[in-house]
N, CA, C and O atoms as a GROMACS GRO file, in nm:
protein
  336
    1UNK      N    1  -0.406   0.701  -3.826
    1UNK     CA    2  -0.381   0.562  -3.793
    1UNK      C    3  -0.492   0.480  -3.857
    1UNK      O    4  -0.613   0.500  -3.850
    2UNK      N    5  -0.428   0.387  -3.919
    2UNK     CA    6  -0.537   0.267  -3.988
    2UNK      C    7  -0.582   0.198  -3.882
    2UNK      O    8  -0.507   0.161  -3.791
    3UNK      N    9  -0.740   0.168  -3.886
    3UNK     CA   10  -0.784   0.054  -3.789
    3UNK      C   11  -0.838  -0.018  -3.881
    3UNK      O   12  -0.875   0.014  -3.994
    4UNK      N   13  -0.843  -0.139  -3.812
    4UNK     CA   14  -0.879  -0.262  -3.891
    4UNK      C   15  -0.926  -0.386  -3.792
    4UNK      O   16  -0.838  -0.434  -3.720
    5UNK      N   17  -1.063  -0.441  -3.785
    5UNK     CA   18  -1.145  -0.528  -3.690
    5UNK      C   19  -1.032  -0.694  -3.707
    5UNK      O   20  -1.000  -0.739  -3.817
    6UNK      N   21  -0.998  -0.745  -3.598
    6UNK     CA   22  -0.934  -0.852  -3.579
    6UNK      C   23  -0.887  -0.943  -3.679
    6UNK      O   24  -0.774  -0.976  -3.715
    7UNK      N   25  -1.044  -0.988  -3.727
    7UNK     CA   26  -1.066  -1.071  -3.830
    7UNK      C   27  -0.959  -1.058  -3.974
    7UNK      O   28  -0.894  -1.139  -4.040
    8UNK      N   29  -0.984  -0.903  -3.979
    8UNK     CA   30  -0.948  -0.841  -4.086
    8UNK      C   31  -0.806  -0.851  -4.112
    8UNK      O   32  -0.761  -0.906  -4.212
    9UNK      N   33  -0.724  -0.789  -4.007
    9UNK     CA   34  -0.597  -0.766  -3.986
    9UNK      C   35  -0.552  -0.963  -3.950
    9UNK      O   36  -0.430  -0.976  -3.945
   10UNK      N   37  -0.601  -1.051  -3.935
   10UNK     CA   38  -0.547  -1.185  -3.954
   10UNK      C   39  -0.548  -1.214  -4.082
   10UNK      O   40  -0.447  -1.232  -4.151
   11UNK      N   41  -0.669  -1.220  -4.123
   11UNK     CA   42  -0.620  -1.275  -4.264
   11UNK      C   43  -0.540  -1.194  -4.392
   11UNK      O   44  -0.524  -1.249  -4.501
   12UNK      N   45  -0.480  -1.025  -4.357
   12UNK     CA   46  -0.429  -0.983  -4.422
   12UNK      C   47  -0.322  -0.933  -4.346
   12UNK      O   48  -0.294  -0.814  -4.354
   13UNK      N   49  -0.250  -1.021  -4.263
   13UNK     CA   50  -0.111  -0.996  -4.203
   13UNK      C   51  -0.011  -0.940  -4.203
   13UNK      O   52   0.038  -0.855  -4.129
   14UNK      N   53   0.051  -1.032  -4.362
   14UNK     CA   54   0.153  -0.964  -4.431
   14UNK      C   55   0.151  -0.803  -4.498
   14UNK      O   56   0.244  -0.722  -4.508
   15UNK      N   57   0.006  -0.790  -4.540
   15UNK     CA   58   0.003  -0.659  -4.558
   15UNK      C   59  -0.013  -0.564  -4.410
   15UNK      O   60   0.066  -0.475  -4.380
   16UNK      N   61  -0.106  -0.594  -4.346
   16UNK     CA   62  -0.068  -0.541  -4.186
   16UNK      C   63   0.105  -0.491  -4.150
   16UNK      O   64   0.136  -0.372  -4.134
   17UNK      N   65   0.196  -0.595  -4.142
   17UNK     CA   66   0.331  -0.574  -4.168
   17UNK      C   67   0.382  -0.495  -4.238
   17UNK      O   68   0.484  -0.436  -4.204
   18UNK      N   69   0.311  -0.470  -4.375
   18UNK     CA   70   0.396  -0.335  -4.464
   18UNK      C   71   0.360  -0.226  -4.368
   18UNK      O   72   0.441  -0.176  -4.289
   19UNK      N   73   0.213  -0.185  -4.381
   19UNK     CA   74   0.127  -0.133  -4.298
   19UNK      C   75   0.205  -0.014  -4.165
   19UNK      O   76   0.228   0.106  -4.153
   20UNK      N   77   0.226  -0.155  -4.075
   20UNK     CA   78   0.306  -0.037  -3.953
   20UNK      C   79   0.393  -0.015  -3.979
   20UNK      O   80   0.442   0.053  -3.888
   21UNK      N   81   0.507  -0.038  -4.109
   21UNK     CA   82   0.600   0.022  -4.122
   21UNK      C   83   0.596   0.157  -4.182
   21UNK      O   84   0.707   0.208  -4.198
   22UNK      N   85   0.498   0.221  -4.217
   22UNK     CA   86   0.448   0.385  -4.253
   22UNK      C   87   0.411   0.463  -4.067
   22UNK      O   88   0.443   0.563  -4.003
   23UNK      N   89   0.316   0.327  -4.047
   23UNK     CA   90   0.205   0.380  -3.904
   23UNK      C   91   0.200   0.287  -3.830
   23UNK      O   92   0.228   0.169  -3.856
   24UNK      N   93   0.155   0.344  -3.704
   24UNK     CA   94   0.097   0.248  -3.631
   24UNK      C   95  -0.050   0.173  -3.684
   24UNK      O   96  -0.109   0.245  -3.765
   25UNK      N   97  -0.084   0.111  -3.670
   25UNK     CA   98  -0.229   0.016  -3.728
   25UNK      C   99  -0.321  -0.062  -3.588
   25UNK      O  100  -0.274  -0.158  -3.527
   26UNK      N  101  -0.435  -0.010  -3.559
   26UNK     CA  102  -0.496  -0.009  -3.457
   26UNK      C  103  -0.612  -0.139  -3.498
   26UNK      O  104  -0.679  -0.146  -3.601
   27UNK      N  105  -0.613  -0.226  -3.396
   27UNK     CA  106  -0.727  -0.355  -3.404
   27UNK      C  107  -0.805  -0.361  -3.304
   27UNK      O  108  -0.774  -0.365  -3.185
   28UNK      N  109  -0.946  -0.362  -3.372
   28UNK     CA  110  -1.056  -0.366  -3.258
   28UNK      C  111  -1.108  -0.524  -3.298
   28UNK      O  112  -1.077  -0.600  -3.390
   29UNK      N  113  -1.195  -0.536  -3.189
   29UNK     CA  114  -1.253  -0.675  -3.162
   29UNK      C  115  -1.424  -0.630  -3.167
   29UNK      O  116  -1.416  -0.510  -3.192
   30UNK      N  117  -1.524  -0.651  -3.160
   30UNK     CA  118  -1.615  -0.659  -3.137
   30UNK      C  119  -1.621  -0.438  -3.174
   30UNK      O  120  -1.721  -0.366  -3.165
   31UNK      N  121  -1.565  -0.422  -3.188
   31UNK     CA  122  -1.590  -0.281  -3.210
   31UNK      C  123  -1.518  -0.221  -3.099
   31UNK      O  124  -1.517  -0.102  -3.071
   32UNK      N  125  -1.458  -0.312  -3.041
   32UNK     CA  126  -1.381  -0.253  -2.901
   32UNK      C  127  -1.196  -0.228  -2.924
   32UNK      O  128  -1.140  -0.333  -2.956
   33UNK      N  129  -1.120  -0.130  -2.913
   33UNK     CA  130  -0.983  -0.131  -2.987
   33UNK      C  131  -0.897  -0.251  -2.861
   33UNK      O  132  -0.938  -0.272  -2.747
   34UNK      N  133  -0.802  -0.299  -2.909
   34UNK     CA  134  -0.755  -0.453  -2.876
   34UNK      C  135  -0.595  -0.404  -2.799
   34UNK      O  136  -0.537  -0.412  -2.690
   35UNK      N  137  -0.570  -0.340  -2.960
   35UNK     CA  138  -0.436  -0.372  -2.962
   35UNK      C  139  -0.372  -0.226  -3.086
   35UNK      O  140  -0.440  -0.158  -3.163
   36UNK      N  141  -0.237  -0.221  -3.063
   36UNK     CA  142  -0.180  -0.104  -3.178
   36UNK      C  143  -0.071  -0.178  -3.197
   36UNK      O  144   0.020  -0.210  -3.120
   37UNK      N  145  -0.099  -0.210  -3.357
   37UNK     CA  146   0.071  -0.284  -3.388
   37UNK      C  147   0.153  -0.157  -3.434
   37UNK      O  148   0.114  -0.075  -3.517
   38UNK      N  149   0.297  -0.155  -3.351
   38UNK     CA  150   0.383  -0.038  -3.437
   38UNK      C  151   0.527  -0.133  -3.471
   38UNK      O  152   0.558  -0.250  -3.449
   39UNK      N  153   0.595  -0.016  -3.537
   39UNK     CA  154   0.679  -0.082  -3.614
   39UNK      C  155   0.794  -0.160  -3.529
   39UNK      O  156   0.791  -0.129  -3.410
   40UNK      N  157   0.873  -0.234  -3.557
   40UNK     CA  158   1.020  -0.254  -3.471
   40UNK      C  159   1.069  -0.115  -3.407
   40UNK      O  160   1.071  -0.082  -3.289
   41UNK      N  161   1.100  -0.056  -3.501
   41UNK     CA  162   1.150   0.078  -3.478
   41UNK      C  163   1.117   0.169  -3.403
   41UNK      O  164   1.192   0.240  -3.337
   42UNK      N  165   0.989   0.173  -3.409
   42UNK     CA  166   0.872   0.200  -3.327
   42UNK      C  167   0.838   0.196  -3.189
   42UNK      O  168   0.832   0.274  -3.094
   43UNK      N  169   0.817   0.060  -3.216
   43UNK     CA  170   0.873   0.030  -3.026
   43UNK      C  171   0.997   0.046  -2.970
   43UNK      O  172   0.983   0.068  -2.850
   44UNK      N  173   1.135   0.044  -3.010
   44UNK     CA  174   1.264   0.084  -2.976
   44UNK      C  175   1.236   0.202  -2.921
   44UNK      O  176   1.247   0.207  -2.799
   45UNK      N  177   1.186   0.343  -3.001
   45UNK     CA  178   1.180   0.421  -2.951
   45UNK      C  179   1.124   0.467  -2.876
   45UNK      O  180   1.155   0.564  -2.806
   46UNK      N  181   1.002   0.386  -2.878
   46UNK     CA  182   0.888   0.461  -2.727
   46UNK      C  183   0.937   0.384  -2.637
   46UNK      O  184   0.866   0.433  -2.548
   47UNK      N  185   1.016   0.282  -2.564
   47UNK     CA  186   1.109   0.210  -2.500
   47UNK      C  187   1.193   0.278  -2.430
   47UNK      O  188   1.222   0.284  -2.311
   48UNK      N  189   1.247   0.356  -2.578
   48UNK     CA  190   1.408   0.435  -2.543
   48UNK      C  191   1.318   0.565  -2.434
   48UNK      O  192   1.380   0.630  -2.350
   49UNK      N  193   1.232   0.574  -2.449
   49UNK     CA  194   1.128   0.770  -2.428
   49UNK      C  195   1.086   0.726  -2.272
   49UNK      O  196   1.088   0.802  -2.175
   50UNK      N  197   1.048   0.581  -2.271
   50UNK     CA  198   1.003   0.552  -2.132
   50UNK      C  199   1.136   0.529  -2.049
   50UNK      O  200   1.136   0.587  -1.940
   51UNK      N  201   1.193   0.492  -2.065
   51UNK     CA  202   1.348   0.473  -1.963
   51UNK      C  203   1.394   0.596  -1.964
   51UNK      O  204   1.390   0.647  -1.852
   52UNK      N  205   1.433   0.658  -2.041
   52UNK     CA  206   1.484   0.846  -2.023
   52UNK      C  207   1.340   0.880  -1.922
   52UNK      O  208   1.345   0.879  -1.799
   53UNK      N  209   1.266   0.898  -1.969
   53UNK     CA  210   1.136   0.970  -1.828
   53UNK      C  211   1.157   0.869  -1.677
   53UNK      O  212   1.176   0.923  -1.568
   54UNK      N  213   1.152   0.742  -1.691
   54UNK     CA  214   1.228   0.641  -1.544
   54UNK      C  215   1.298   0.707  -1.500
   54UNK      O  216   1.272   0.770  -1.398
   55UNK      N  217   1.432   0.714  -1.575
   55UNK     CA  218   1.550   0.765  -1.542
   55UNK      C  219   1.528   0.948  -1.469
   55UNK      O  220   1.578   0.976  -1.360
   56UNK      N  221   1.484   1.005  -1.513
   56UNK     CA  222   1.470   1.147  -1.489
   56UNK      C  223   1.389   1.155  -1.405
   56UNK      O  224   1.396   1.259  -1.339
   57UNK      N  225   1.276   1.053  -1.368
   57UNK     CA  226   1.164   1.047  -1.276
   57UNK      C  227   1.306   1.008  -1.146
   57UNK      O  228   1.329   1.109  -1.080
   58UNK      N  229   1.370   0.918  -1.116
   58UNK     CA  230   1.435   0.848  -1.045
   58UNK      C  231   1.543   0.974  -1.002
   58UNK      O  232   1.572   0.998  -0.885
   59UNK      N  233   1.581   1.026  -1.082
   59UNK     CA  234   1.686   1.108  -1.040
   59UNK      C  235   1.630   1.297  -0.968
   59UNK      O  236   1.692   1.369  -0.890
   60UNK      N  237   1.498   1.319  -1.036
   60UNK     CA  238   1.459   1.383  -0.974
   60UNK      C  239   1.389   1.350  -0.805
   60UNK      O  240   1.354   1.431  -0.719
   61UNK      N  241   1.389   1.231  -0.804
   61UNK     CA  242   1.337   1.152  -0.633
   61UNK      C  243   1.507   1.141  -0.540
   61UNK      O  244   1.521   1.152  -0.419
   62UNK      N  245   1.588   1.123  -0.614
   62UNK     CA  246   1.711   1.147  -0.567
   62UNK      C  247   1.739   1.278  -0.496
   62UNK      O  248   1.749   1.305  -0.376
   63UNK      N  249   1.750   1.368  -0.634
   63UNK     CA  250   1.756   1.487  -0.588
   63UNK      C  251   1.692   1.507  -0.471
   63UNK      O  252   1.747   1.518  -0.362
   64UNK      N  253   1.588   1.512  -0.489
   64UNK     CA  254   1.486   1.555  -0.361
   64UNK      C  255   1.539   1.488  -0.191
   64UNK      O  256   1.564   1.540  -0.082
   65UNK      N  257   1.538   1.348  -0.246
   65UNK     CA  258   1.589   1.320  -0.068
   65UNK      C  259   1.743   1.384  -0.039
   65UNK      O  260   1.772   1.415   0.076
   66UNK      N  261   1.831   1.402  -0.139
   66UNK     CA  262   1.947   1.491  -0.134
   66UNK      C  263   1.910   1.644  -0.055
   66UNK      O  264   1.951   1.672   0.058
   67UNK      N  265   1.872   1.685  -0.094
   67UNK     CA  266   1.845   1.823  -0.059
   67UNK      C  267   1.659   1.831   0.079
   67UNK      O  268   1.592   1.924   0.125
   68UNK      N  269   1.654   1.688   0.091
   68UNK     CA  270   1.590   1.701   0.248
   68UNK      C  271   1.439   1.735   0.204
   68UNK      O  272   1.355   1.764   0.289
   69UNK      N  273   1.407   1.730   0.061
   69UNK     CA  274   1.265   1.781   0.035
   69UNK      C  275   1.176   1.694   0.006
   69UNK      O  276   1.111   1.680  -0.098
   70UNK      N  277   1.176   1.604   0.156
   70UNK     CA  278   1.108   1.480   0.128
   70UNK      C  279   0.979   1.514   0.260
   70UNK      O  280   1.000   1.596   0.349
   71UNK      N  281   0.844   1.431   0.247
   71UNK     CA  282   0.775   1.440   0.368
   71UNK      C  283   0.769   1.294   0.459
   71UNK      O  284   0.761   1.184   0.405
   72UNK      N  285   0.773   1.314   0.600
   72UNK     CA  286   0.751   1.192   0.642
   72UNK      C  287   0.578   1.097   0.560
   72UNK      O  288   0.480   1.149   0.508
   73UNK      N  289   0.613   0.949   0.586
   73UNK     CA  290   0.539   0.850   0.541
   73UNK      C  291   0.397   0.885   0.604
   73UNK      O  292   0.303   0.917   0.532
   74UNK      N  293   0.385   0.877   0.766
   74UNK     CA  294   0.298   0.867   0.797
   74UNK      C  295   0.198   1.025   0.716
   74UNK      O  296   0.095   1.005   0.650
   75UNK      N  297   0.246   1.147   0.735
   75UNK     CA  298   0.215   1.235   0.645
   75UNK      C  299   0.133   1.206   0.500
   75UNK      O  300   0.013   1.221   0.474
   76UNK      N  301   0.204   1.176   0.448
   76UNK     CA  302   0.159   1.114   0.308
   76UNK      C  303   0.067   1.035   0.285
   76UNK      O  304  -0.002   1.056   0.185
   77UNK      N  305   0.041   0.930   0.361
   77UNK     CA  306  -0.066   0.832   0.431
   77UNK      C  307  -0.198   0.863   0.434
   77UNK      O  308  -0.299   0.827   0.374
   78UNK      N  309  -0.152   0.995   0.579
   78UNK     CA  310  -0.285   1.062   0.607
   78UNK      C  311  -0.390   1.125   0.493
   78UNK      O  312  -0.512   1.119   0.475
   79UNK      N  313  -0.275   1.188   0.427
   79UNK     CA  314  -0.306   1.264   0.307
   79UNK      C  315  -0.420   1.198   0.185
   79UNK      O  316  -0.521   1.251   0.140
   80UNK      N  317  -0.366   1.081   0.159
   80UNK     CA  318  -0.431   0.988   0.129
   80UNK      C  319  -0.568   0.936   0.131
   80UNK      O  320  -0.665   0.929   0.055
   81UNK      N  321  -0.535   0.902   0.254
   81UNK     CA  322  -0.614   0.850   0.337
   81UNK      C  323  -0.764   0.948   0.338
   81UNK      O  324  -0.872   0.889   0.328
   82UNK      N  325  -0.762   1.066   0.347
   82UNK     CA  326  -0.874   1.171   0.325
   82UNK      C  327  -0.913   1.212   0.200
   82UNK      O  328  -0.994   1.300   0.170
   83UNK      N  329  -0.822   1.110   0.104
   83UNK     CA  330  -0.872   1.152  -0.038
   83UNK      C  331  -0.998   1.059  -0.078
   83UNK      O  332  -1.084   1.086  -0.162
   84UNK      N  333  -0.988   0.929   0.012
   84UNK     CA  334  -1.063   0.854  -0.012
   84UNK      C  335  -1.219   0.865   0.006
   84UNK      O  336  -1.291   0.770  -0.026
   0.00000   0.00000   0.00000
């Protein structure tokens, strides 16, 4: 991944733009990373990757109260609660 300090990646934009269309392209500020520009395409798909894992996260919590393999609240709480 190309990085490139703020400054840098403003005044050379348009090339930035060719840029994430190979890679992602990483911008730091002060030496600190900011931001990761990726492509259109790019983001579609890590989009598409996070809603399939939602989705499978959601349906495996389904499952579970389906089949009773859930714990009461206050339980969980406690649990918690002693982690602190």
């Amino acid at each position: 991944m190309e990085k490139l300090n703020a400054s840098d990646a403003q005044s050379s934009f348009s090339t930035v733009l060719m840029k994430v269309q190979q890679s992602p392209v990483s911008i730091s500020e002060n030496g600190k990373p900011v931001a990761v520009i990726v492509s259109a395409i790019e983001y579609e798909q890590i989009e598409f990757i996070k809603q399939r894992y939602l989705k499978a996260a959601i349906q495996e919590g389904m499952n579970d109260l389906a089949t009773g393999n859930v714990y009461p609240g206050s339980i969980v709480f406690d649990e918690l609660m002693q982690q602190v």
